[in-house]
VEXSESE-151911 format. One record per atom (N, C-alpha, C, O, CB): residue in one letter; x, y, z; atom name. Coordinates in steps of 0.02 Angstrom, whole numbers. Glycine has a CB too. Example, Ala and Ser with C-alpha at 12.3 -4.5 7.8 and 13.67 -1.06 7.14 Angstrom:
BEGIN
SEZA   r        x        y        z    a
SEZA   A      660     -284      390    N
SEZA   A      615     -225      390   CA
SEZA   A      660     -165      390    C
SEZA   A      712     -166      423    O
SEZA   A      565     -224      452   CB
SEZA   S      642     -112      354    N
SEZA   S      684      -53      357   CA
SEZA   S      645        2      394    C
SEZA   S      670       57      402    O
SEZA   S      704      -30      286   CB
This chain:
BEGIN
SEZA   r        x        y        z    a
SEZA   X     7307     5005     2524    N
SEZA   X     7347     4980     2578   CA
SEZA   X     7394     4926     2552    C
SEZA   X     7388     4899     2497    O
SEZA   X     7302     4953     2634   CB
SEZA   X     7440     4913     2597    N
SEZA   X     7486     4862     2577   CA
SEZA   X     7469     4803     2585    C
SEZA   X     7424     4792     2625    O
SEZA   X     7540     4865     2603   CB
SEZA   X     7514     4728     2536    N
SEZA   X     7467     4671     2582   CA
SEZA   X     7533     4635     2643    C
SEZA   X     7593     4642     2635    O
SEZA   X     7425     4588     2513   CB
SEZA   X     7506     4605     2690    N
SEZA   X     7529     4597     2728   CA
SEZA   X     7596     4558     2740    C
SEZA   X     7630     4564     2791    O
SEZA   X     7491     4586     2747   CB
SEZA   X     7612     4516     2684    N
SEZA   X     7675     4487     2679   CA
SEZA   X     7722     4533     2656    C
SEZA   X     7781     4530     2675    O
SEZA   X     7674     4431     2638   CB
SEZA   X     7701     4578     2616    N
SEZA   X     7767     4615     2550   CA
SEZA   X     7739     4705     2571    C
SEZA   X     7690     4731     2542    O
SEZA   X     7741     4581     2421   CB
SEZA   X     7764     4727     2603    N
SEZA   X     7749     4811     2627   CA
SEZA   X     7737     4847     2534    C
SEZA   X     7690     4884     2523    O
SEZA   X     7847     4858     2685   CB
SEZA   X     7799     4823     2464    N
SEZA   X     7792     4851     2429   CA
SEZA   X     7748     4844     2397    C
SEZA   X     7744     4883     2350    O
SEZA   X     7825     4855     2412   CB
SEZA   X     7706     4804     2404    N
SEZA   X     7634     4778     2334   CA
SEZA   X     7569     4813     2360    C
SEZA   X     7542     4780     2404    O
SEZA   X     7607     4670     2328   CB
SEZA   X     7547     4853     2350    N
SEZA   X     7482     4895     2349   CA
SEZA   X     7416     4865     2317    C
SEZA   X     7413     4845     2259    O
SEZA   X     7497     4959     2311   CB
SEZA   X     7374     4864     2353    N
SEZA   X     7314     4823     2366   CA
SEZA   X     7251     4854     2381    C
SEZA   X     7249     4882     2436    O
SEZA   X     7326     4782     2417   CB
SEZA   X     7183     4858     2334    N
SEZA   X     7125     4892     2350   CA
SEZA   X     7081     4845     2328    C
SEZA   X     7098     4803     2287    O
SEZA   X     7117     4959     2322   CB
SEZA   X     7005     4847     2358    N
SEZA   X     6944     4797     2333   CA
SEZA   X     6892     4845     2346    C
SEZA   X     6894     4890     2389    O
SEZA   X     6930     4717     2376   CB
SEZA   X     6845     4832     2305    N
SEZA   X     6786     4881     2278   CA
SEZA   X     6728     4821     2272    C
SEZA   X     6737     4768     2241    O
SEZA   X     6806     4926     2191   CB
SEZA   X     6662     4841     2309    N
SEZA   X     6606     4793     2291   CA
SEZA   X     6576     4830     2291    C
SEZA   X     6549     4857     2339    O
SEZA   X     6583     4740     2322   CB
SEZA   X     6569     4848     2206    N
SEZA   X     6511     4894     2182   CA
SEZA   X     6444     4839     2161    C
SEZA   X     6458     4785     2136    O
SEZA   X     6539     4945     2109   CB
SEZA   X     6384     4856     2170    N
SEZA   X     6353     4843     2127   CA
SEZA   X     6339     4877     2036    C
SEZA   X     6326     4937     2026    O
SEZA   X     6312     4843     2166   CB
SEZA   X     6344     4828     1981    N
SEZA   X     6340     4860     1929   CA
SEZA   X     6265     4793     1906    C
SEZA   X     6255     4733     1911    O
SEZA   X     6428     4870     1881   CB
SEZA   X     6217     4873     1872    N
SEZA   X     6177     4838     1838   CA
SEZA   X     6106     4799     1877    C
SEZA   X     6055     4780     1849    O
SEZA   X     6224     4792     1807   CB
SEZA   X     6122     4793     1942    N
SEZA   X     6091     4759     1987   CA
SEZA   X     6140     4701     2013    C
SEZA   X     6118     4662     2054    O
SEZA   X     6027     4736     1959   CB
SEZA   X     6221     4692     1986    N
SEZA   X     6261     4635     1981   CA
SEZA   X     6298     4639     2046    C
SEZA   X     6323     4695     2045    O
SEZA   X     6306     4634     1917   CB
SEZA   X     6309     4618     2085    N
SEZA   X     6355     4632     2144   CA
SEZA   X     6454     4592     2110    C
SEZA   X     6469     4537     2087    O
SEZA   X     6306     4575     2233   CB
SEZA   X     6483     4635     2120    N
SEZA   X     6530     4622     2088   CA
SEZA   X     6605     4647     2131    C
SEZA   X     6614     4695     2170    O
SEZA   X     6513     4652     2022   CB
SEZA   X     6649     4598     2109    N
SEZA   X     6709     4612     2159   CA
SEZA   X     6763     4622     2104    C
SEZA   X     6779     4586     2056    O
SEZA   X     6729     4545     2220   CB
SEZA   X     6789     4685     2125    N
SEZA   X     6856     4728     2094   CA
SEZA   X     6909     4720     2148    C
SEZA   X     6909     4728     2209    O
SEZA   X     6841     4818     2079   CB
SEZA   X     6943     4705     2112    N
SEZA   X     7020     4710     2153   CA
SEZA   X     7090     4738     2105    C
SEZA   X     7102     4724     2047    O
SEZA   X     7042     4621     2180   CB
SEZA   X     7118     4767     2137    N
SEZA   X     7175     4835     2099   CA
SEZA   X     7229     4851     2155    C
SEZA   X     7233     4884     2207    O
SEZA   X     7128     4925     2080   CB
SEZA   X     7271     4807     2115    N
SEZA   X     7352     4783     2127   CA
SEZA   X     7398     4812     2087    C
SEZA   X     7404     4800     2026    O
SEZA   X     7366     4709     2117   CB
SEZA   X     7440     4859     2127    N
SEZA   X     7522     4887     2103   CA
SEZA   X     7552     4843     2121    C
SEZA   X     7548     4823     2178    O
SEZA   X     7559     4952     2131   CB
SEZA   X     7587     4820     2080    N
SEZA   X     7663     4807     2078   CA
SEZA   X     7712     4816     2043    C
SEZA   X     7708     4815     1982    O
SEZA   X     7675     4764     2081   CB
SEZA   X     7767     4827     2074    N
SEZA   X     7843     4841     2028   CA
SEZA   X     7807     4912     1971    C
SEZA   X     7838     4918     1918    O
SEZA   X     7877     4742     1964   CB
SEZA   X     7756     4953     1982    N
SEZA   X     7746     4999     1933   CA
SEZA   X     7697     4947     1870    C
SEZA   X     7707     4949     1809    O
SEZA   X     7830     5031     1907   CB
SEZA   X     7651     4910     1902    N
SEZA   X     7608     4872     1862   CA
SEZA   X     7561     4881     1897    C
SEZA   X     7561     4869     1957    O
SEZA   X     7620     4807     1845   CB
SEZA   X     7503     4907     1855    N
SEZA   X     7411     4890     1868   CA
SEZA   X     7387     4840     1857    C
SEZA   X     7392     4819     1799    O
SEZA   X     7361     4922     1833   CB
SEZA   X     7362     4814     1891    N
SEZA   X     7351     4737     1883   CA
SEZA   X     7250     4745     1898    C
SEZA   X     7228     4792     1930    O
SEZA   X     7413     4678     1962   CB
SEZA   X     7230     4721     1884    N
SEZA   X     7150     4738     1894   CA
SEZA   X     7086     4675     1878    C
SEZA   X     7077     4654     1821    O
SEZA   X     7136     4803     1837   CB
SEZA   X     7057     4657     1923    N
SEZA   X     7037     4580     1942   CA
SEZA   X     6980     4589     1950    C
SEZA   X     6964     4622     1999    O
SEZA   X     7066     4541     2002   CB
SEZA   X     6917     4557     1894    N
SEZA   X     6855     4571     1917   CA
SEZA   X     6825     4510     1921    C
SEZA   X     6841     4472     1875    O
SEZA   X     6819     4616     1879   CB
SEZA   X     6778     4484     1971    N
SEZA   X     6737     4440     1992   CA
SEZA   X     6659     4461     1989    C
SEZA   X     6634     4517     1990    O
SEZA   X     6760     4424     2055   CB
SEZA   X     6618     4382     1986    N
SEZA   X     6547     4419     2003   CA
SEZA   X     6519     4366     2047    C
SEZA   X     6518     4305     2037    O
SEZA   X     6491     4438     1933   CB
SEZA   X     6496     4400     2098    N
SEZA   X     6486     4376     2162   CA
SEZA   X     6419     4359     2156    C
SEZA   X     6389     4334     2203    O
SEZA   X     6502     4422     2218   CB
């Protein structure tokens, strides 16, 4: 989905658990860039 200020920047979040780890993914287009953001929650 898009984020709400900019229609063109594409925006997804994923809370998988890995490992037993609860963990936050986030995966951002822009301008034709993957951008990819991991946290551990």
């Amino acid at each position: 989905m898009t984020i709400y200020h900019d229609h063109t920047v594409w925006q997804d979040v994923y809370r998988p658990t890995i490992k037993g780890i609860s963990c936050y993914i986030k995966v951002t287009v822009l301008d034709d860039v993957l951008i990819v953001s991991f946290k551990e929650k």
